[in-house]
N, C-alpha and C positions, 0 to 999 in steps of 0.2 A: 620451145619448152626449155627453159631454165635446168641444167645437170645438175644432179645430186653431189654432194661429196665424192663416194664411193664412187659413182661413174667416171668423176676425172679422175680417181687416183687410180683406175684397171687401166688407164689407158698405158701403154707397153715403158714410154717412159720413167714414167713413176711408180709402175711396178721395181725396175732396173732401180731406181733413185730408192726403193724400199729394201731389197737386196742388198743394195749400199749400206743405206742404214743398218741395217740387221750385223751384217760383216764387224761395222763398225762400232755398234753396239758390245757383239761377242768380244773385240778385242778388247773394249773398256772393261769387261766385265770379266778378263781372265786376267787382267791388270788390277782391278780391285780383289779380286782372290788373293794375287799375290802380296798383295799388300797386307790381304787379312791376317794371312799366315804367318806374317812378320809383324802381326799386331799384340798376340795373343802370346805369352813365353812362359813356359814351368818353369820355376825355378825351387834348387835346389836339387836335392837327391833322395830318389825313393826309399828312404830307411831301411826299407828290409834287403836293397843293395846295398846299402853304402858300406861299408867295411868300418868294423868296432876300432874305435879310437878309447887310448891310454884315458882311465878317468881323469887322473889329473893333470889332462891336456882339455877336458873340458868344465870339470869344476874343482872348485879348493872350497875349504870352510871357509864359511866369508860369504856376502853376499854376490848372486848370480849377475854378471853384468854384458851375459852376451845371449843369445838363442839357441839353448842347448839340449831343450825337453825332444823328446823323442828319439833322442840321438842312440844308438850302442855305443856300449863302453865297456870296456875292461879291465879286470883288475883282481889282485889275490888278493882275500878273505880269508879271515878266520871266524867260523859260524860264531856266535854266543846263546847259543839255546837256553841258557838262563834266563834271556829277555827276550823271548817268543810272543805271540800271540797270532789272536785270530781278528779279523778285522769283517765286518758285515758290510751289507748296500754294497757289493761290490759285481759290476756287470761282465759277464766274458762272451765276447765276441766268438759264435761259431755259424758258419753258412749265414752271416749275412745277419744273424736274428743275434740279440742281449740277453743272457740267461742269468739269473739273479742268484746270487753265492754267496759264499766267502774268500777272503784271503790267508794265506795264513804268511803271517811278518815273520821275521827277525833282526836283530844288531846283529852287525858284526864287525869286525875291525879293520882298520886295513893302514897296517903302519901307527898304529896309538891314534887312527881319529874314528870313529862311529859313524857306520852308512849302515843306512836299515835297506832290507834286502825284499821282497814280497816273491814268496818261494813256490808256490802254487794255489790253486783253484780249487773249490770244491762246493758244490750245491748242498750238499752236508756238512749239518752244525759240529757232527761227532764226529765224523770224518776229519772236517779241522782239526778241532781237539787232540784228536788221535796223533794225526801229524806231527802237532806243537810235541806230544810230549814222547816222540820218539828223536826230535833233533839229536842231533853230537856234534861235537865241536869240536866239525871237521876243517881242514882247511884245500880252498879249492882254486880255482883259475876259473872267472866266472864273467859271459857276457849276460849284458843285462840294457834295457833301455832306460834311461837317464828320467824321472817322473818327477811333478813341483809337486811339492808337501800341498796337506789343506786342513781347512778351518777346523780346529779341535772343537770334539761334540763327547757328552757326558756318555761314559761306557755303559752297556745295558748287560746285566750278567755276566759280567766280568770281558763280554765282547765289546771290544773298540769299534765305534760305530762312523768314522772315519778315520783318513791314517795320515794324521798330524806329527808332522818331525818334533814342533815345539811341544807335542806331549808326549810323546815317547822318550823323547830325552831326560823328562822328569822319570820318568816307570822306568831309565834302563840304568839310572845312577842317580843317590842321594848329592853327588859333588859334582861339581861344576866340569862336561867333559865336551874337548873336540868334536863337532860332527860336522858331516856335510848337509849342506843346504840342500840337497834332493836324494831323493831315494831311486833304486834300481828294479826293473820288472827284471827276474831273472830269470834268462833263456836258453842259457848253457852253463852245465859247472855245475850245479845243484840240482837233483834227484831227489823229491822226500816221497813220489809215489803218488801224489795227485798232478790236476793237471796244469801245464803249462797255463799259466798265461797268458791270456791273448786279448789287444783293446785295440781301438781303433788308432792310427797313428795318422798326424797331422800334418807331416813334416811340409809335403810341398804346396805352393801357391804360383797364382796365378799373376804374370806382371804383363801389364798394360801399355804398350808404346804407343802413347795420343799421336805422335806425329804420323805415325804409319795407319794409326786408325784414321786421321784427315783426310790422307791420299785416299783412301779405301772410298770413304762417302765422296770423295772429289771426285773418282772412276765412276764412280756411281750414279751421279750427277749428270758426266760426260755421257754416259751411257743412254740415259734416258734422254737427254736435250739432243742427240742425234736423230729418236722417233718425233721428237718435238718441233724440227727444223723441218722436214720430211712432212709433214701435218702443215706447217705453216706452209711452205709452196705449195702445196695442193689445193689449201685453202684459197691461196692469195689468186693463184690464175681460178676457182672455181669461182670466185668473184669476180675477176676480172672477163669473164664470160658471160657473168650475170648483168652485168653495165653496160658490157659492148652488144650485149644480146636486145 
């Protein structure tokens, strides 16, 4: 009677030669791990560690020419509550969920050029309101994370229903004035008595080393072609029994 497969391969040899395998298998496969780990790289810095950098170390009036949203910054202010407002459609980040608000804006100065400031939160229209027309034009020492303007949309009730640099620059002076190209979430240095705050922040990504991901699927390869080798002797003498039989 003609052996099964499985029959040759119990036999004590080829147990030992699967053993082998196996050993040699684990070590492919803790050599692809290490590969993987060296595949995969954060890069950057978690923003809410990275330590506030000088604004104008990372923008000037002028156009933006490096990657610098999300960043903190710092810088003295001088509020201008003259050119307040409240801005709508604005989402804050708390436990994980987006709660729908508003913002309440301002100008303010910093050295003769215009950086609009986004002061706090508040899921009340009046509560805004209220805010805006309590400002004073105080001056402070303020960190804040560095935010890209966006596409101006027609005011509703006198609320700004996005918070466009290119139009707030027209509402905070009839004359042609300095400003910078991004606005600040402010996180320290300003108190109007709503709340902080808070959006989801983008800063880090994920970078890809193809040549390390190679070696990875190469171990991997190796790993498996080890049970594969192991299958084929087994095979070859279970045939080679089967001829001679």
């Amino acid at each position: 009677m003609n052996p099964t497969f499985w029959q040759v391969a119990k036999r004590p040899k080829w147990l030992f030669a699967l053993l082998a395998a196996a050993i040699i298998a684990t070590i492919f496969a803790l050599l692809m791990q290490w590969q993987l780990e060296r595949t995969f790289r954060v890069v950057g810095v978690e923003v809410s560690d990275a330590p506030p950098r000088p604004l104008d170390e990372l923008i000037q009036p002028g156009p933006i020419t490096a990657n610098v949203f999300d960043r903190l910054a710092t810088t003295k202010v001088t509020l201008d509550p003259e050119n307040a407002f409240v801005v709508a459609n604005r989402l804050q980040l708390e436990s994980g969920n987006q709660v729908p608000g508003y913002w309440v804006i301002s100008n303010s100065m910093v050295d003769g050029k215009s950086l609009t400031l986004a002061l706090g939160f508040s899921e009340s229209l009046e509560e805004a309101n209220q805010a805006v027309s309590e400002l004073e034009p105080i001056e402070a020492e303020i960190v804040g994370y560095v935010e890209p303007t966006e596409a101006p949309r027609t005011k509703v009730d006198g609320v700004l229903q996005s918070l466009s640099l290119a139009q707030l620059v027209n509402l905070y002076s009839q004359e042609e004035i300095v400003s910078y190209p991004a606005y600040l979430i402010v996180q320290q240095g300003i108190d109007i008595g709503l709340e902080k705050i808070t959006i989801g922040i983008r800063q880090q990504q994920i970078e890809i080393n193809w040549l390390t991901a190679f070696y990875a699927v190469e171990w991997a390869f190796f790993a498996v072609a080890a049970f594969y080798i192991w299958w084929r002797l087994v095979r070859d003498e279970q045939l080679r029994i089967v001829e001679e039989g």
